[in-house]
C-alpha positions as a Python dict, from the first residue, in 0.01 Angstrom:
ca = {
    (1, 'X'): (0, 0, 0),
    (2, 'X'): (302, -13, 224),
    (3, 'X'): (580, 268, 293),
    (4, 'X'): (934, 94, 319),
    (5, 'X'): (1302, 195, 407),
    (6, 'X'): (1546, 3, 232),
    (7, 'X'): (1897, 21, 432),
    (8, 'X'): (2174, -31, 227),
    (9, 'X'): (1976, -39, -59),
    (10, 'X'): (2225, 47, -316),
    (11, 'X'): (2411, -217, -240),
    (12, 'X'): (2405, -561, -425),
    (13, 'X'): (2124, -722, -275),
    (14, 'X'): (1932, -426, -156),
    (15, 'X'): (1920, -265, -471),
    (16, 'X'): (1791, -594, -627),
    (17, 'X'): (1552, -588, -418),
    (18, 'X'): (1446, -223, -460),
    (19, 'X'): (1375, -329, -837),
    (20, 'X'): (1194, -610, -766),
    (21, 'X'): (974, -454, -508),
    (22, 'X'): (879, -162, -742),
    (23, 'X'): (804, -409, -995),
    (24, 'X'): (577, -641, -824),
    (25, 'X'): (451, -345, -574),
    (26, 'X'): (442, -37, -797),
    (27, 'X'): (203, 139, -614),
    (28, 'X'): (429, 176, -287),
    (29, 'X'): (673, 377, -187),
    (30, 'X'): (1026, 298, -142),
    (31, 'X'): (1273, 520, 48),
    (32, 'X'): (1666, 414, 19),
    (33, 'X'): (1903, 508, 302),
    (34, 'X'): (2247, 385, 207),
    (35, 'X'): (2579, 526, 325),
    (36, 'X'): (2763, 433, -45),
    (37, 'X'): (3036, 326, 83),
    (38, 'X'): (3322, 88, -101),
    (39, 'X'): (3003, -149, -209),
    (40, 'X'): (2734, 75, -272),
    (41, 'X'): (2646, 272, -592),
    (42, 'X'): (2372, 517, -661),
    (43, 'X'): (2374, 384, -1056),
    (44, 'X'): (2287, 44, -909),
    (45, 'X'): (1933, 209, -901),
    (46, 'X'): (1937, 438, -1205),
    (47, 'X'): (1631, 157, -1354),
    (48, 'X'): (1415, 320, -1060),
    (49, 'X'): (1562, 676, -1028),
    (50, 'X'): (1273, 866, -1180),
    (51, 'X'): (1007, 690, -1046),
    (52, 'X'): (769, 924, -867),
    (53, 'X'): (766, 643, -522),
    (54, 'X'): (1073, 622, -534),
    (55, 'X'): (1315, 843, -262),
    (56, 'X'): (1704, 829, -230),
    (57, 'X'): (1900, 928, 129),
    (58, 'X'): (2266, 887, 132),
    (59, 'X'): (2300, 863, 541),
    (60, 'X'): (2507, 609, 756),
    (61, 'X'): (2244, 332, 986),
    (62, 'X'): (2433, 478, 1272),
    (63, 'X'): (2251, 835, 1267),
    (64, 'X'): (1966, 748, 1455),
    (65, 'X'): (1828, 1066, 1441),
    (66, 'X'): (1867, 1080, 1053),
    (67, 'X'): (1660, 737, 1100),
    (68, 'X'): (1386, 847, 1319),
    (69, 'X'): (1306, 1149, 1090),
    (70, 'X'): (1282, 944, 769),
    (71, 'X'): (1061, 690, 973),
    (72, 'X'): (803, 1003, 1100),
    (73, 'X'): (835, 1179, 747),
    (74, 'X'): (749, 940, 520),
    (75, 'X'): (512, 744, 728),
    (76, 'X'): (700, 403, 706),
    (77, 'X'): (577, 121, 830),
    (78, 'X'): (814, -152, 687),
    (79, 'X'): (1172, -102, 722),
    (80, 'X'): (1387, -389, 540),
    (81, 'X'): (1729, -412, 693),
    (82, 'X'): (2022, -503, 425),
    (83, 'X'): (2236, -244, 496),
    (84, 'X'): (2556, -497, 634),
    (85, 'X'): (2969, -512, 584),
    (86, 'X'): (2985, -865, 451),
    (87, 'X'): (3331, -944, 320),
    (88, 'X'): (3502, -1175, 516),
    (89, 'X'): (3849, -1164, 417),
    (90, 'X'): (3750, -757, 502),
    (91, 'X'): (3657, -853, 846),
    (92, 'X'): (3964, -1055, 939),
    (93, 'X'): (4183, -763, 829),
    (94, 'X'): (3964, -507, 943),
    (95, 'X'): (3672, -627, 1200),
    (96, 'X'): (3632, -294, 1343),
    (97, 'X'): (3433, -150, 1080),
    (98, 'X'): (3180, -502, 1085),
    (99, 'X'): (3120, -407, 1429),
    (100, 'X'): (3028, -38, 1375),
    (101, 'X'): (2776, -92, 1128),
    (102, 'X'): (2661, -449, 1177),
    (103, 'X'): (2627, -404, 1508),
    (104, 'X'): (2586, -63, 1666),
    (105, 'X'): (2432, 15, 1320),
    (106, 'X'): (2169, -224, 1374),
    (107, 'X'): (2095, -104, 1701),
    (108, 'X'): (2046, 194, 1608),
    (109, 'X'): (1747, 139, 1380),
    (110, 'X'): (1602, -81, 1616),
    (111, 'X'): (1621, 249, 1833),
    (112, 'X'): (1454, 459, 1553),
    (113, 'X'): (1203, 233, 1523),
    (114, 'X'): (1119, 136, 1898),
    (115, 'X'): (1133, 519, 1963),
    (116, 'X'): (848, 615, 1678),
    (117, 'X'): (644, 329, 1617),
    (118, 'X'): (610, 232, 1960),
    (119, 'X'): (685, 519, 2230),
    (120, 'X'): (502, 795, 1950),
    (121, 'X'): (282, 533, 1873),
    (122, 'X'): (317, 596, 1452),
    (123, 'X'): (212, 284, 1308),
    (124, 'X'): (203, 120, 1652),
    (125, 'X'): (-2, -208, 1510),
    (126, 'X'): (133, -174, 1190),
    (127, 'X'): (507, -200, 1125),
    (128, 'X'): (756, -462, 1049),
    (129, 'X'): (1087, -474, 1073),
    (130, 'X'): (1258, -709, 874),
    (131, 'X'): (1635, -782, 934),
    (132, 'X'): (1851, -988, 668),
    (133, 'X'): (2094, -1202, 801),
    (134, 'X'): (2316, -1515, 689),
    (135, 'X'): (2362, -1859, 701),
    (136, 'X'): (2732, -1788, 785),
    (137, 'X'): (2577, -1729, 1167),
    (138, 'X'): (2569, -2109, 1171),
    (139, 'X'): (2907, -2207, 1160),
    (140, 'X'): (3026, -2468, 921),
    (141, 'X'): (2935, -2816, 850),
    (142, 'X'): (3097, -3160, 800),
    (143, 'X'): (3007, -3317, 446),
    (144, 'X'): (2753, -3564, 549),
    (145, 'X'): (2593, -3280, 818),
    (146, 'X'): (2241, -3178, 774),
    (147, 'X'): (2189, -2849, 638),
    (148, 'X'): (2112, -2566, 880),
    (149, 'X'): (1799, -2511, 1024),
    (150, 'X'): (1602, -2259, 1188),
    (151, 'X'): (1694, -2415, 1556),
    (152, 'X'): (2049, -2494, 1445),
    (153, 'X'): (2260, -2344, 1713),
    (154, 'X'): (2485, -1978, 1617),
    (155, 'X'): (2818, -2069, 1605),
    (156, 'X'): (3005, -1812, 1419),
    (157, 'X'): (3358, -1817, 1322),
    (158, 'X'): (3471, -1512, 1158),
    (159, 'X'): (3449, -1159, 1276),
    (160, 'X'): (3188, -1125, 990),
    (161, 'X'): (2926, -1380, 1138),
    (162, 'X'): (3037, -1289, 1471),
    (163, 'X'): (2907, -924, 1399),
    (164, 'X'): (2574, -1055, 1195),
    (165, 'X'): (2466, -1286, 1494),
    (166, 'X'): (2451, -1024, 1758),
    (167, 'X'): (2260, -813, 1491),
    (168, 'X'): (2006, -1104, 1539),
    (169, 'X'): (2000, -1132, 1851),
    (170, 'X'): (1934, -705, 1894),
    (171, 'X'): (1655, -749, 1648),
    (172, 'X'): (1475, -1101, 1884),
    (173, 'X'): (1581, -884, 2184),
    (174, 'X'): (1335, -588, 2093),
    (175, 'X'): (1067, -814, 1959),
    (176, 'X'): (1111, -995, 2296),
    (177, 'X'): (1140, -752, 2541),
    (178, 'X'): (939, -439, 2389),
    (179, 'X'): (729, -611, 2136),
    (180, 'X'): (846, -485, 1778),
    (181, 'X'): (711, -665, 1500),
    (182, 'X'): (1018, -841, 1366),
    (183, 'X'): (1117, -1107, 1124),
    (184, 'X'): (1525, -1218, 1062),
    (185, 'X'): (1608, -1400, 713),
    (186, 'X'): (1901, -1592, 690),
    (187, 'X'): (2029, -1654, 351),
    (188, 'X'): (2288, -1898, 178),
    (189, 'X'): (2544, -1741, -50),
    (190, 'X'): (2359, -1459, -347),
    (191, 'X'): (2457, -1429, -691),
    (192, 'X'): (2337, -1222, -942),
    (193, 'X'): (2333, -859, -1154),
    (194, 'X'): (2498, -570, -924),
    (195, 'X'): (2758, -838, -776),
    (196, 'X'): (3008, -642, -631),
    (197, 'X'): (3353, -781, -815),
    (198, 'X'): (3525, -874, -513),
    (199, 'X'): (3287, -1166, -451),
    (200, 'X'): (3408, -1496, -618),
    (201, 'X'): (3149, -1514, -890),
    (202, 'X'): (3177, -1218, -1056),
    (203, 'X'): (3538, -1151, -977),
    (204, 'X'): (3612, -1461, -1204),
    (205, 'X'): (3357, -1324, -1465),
    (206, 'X'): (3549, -1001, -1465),
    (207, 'X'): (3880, -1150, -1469),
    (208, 'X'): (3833, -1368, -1737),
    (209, 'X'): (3760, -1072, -1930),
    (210, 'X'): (4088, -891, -1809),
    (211, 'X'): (4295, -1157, -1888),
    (212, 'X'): (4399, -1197, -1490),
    (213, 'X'): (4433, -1515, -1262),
    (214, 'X'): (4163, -1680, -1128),
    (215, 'X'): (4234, -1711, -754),
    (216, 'X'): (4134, -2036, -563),
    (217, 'X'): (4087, -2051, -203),
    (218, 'X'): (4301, -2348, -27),
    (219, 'X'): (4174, -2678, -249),
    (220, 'X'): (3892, -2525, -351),
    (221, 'X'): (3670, -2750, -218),
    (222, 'X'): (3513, -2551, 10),
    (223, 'X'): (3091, -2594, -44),
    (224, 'X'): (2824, -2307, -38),
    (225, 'X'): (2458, -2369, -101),
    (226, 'X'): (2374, -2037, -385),
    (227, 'X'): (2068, -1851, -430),
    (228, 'X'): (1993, -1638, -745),
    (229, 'X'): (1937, -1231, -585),
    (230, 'X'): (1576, -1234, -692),
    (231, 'X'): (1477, -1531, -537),
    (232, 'X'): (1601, -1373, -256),
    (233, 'X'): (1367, -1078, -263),
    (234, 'X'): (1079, -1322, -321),
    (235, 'X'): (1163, -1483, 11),
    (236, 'X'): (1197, -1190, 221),
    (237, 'X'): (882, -1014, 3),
    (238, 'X'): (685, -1365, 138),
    (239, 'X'): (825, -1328, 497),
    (240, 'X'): (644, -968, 492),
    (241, 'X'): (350, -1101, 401),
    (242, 'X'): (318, -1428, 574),
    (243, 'X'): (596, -1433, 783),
    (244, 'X'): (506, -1519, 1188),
    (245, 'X'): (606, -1221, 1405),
    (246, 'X'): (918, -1239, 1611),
    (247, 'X'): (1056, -1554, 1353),
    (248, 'X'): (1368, -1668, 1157),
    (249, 'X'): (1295, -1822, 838),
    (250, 'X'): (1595, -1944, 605),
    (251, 'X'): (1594, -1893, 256),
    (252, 'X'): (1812, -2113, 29),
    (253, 'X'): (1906, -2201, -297),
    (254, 'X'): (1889, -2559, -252),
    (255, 'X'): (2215, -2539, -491),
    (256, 'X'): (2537, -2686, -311),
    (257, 'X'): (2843, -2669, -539),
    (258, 'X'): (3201, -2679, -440),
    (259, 'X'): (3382, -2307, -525),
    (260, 'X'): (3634, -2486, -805),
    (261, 'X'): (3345, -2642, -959),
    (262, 'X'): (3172, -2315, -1019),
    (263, 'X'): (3460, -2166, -1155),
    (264, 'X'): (3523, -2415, -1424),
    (265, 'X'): (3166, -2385, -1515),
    (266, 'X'): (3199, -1998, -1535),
    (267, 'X'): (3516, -2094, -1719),
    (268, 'X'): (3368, -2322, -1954),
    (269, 'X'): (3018, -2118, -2009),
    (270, 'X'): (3261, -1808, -2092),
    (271, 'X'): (3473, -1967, -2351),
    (272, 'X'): (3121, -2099, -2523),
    (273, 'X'): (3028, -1710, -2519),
    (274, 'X'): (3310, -1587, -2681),
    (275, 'X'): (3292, -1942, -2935),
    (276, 'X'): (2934, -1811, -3053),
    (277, 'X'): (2989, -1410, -3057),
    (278, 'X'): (3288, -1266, -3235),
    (279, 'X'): (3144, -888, -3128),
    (280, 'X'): (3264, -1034, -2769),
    (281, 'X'): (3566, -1058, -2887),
    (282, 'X'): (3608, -675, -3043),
    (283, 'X'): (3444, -578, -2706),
    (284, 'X'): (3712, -774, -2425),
    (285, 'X'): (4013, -758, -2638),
    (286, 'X'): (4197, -875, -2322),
    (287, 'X'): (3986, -1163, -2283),
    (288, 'X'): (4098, -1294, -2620),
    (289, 'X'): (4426, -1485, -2476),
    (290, 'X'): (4254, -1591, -2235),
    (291, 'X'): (3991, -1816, -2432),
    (292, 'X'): (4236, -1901, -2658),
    (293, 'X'): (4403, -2094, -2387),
    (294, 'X'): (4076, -2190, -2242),
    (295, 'X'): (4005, -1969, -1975),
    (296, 'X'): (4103, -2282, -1700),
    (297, 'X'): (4447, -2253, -1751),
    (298, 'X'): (4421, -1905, -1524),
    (299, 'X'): (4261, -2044, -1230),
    (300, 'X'): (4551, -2026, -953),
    (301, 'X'): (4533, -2205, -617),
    (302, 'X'): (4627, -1957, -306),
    (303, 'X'): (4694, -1957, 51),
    (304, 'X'): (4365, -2079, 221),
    (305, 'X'): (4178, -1793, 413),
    (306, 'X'): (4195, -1788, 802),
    (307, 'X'): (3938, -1992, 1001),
    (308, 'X'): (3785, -2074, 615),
    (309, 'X'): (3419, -2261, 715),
    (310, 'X'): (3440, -2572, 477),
    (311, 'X'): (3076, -2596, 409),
    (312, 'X'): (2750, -2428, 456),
    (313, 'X'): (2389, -2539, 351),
    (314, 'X'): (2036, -2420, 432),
    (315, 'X'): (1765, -2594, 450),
    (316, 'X'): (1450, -2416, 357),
    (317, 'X'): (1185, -2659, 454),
    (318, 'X'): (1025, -2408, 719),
    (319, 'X'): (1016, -2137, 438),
    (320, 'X'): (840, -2410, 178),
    (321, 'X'): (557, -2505, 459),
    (322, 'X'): (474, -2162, 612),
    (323, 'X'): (533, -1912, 271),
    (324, 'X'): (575, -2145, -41),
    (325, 'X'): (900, -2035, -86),
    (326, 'X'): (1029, -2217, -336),
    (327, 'X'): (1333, -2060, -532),
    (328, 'X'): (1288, -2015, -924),
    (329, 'X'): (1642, -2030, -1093),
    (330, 'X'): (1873, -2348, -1079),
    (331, 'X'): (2196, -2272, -1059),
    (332, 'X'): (2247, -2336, -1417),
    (333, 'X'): (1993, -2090, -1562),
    (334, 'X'): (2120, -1827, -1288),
    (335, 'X'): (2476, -1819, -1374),
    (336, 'X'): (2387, -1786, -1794),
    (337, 'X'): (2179, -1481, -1653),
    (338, 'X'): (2438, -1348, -1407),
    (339, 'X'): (2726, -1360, -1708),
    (340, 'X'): (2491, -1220, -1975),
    (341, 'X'): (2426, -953, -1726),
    (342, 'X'): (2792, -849, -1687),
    (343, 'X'): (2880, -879, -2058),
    (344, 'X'): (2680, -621, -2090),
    (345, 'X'): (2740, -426, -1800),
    (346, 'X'): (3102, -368, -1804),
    (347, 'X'): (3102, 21, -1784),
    (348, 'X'): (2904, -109, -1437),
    (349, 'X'): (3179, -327, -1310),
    (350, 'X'): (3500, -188, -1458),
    (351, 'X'): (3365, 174, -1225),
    (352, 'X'): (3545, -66, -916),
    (353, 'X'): (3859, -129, -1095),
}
């Protein structure tokens, strides 16, 4: 039995993980600390709200104090770190706000948790703190590159990795010099239920079903290796098991597509949808024209985005050998999922609009 707090875990992939943690481990506790900001949303945990383990903070990462007293109160002694601004485009309009939370946010728990599971001694032996990071800290590759590794060198180019690969160097820092048990994760590109609809895959999903343009980055051949949001939790659930104090694992999809070849397989998987169900069709009125005209004919290439990294792919060998990671869903059998899910979740998504 383990006592956990979940940062920013109302957000996409923390509150995917919440539900898959209380599923697998129902018999621990789960404490949320999110600040629900622009991306997060209580209702993202609604399918775990009543559960008697299950405890929900809204706070900002950056009130230590706020952090230290959940850590003492409710006896944690795994603290999962998701809690992140992760929009690009948002950080090369606005960095300021990546640097607050991503940064000095981070700190700040790593303050909390230096201050009462070491100096108090609470759970001196017995604590983890697990920090999820991205594979965006790696830079960008060439086509025939190998995909990042564990030792790949950090070189970040936005003010979004930038702000994600000092957070990983804080966390190695305190493992380092004061001895806190820590593990990083860095992850490829997630995709999944709770997607919030600024993110390419379900912002195509969502526009299709408005009847709005599809916009397409540059050529649209920019590459990012996917990974479906529960594998995800299954990596970083392994990690906290298995995972070797003060490491990095990586934790992939092993699924490389180019962005304008997922959105014409969105495209085409949507008008097959609408093809099979004509209670689609009474539900997205809107989305009628659209597959009518085949829903390709609104993808429309834009201005390429600032310092865009052409490719990025992890390799996840460590992860295979030291965990048996291995992720479940192709990309394929994710992205059927991921649309079913928002078909039926649009008084979810259209809350954002």
């Amino acid at each position: 039995m383990s006592n956990l707090l979940v940062t920013g875990g109302a957000g996409f992939i923390g509150s995917n993980f919440v539900h898959y943690w209380m599923k697998n481990h129902p018999k621990d506790k789960i404490v949320v600390l999110d600040a629900l900001t622009y991306a997060g949303n209580k209702a993202n945990l609604d399918p775990v709200a009543k559960n008697a383990n299950f405890f929900f903070c809204q706070g900002n990462i950056c009130d230590t104090s706020l952090v230290e007293t959940l850590l003492k109160e409710h006896r944690i002694d795994t603290l999962v770190h998701f809690a992140a601004e992760s929009h690009v485009d948002r950080s090369i309009s606005g960095p300021d706000a990546f640097i607050e939370t991503n940064i000095i946010g981070t700190h700040s728990l790593l303050k909390a948790a230096k201050k009462i599971w070491l100096d108090e001694g609470i759970n001196k032996d017995n604590h983890r703190f697990h920090h999820v990071s991205t594979d965006e800290v790696y830079g960008t590759l060439s086509p025939e590159d190998p995909a990042f590794s564990e030792t790949t060198p950090y070189s970040p180019n936005s003010p979004y990795s930038a702000s994600k690969a000092a957070s990983d160097h804080l966390v190695r820092a305190y493992h380092h010099t004061y001895g806190l048990n820590v593990t990083t994760s860095n992850c490829s590109n997630n995709y999944g239920p709770y997607h919030f609809p600024e993110k390419l895959i379900p912002l195509v999903i969502t526009n299709i079903l408005q009847d709005k343009p599809l916009p397409v980055y540059g050529d649209g051949q920019q590459i990012r290796d996917w990974l479906y949001v529960e594998d995800h939790a299954r990596g970083i659930d392994l990690i906290i098991k298995k995972g070797r104090l003060g490491e990095c694992y990586n934790i992939g999809g092993i699924n490389e597509w180019a962005n304008i070849d997922i959105v014409r397989l969105i495209c085409d998987l949507m008008n097959k949808e609408f093809a099979s169900s004509s209670e689609l069709s009474k539900r997205f009125p809107l989305a009628l024209n659209a597959i009518k005209n085949s829903s390709e004919n609104l993808i429309t290439f834009v201005a390429d985005r600032a310092g865009h990294d052409r490719r990025y792919a992890i390799d996840p060998t460590k992860s295979n050998q030291e965990l048996g990671y291995k992720p479940i869903e192709n990309f394929e059998s994710g992205i059927e999922k991921t649309i079913k899910w928002y078909l039926e979740g649009a008084s979810w998504w259209n809350h954002f609009l």
